[in-house]
C-alpha positions as CSV (number, residue, x, y, z in Angstrom):
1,X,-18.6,84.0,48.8
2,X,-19.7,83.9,52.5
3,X,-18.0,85.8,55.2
4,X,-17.1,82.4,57.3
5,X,-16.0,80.9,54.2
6,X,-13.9,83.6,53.2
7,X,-12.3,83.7,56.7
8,X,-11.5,80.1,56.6
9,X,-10.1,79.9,52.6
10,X,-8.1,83.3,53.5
11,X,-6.4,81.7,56.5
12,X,-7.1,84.6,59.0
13,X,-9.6,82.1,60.9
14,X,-8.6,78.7,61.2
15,X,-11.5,76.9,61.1
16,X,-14.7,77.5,59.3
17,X,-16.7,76.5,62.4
18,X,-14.6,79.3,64.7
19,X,-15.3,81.6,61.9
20,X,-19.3,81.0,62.3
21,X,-19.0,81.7,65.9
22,X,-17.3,84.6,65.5
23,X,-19.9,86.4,63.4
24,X,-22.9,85.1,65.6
25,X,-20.8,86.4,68.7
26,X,-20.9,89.8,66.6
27,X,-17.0,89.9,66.6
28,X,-16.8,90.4,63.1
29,X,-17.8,93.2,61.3
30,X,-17.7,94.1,57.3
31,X,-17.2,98.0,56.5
32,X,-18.0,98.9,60.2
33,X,-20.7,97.1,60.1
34,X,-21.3,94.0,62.4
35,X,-21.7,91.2,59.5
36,X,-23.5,87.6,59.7
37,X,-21.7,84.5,58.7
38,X,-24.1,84.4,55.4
39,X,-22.8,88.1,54.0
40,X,-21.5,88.1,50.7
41,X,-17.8,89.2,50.9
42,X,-16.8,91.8,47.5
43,X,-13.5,93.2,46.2
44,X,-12.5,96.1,48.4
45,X,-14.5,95.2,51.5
46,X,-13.0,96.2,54.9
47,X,-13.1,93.4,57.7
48,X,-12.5,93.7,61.2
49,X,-11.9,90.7,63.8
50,X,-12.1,91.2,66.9
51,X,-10.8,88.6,69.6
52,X,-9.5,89.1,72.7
53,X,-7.3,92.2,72.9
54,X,-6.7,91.2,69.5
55,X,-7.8,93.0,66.3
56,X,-7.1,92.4,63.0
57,X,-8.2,94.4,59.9
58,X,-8.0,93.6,56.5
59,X,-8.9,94.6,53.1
60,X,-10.2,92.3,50.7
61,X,-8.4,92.1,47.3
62,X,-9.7,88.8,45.8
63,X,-12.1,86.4,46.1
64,X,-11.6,83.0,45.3
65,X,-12.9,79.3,46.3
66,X,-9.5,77.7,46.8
67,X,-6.4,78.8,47.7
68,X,-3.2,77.1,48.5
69,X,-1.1,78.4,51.8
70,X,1.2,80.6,49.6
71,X,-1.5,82.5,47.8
72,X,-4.0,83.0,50.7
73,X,-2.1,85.7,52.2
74,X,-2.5,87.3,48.8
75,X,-6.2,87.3,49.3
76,X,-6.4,90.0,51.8
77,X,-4.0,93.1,53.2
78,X,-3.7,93.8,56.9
79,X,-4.5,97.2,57.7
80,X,-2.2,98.8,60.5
């Protein structure tokens, strides 16, 4: 799945379109890597998102193309 998808679906971006800028503004990054939009998220991969002050980081623990408010927070953990 793509990275802008994968922020949208997971709910830690709230729009797909923010998502996209985010990535092209290289203020996302996969495994410490700054990541395009188009990069294929796996099982296990380490995202950071930076905006702002703010940074989130997260683990990836599933992948999949729907997921209902309840189960998206099961999608990802946030790394302290």
């Amino acid at each position: 799945m793509r990275l802008d998808k994968y922020l949208k679906v997971s709910r830690l971006v709230k729009r797909r379109t923010v998502a996209n800028e985010l990535c092209d503004a290289q203020h996302v990054s996969v495994n410490g890597k700054v990541a395009r939009a188009s990069y294929d998220v796996k099982v296990g991969d380490m995202i950071e998102i930076r905006t702002g002050n703010n940074l989130i980081k997260a683990k990836v623990l599933q992948v999949t193309e729907h997921a209902t408010k309840e189960n998206a927070s099961q999608m990802y953990e946030l790394i302290k």
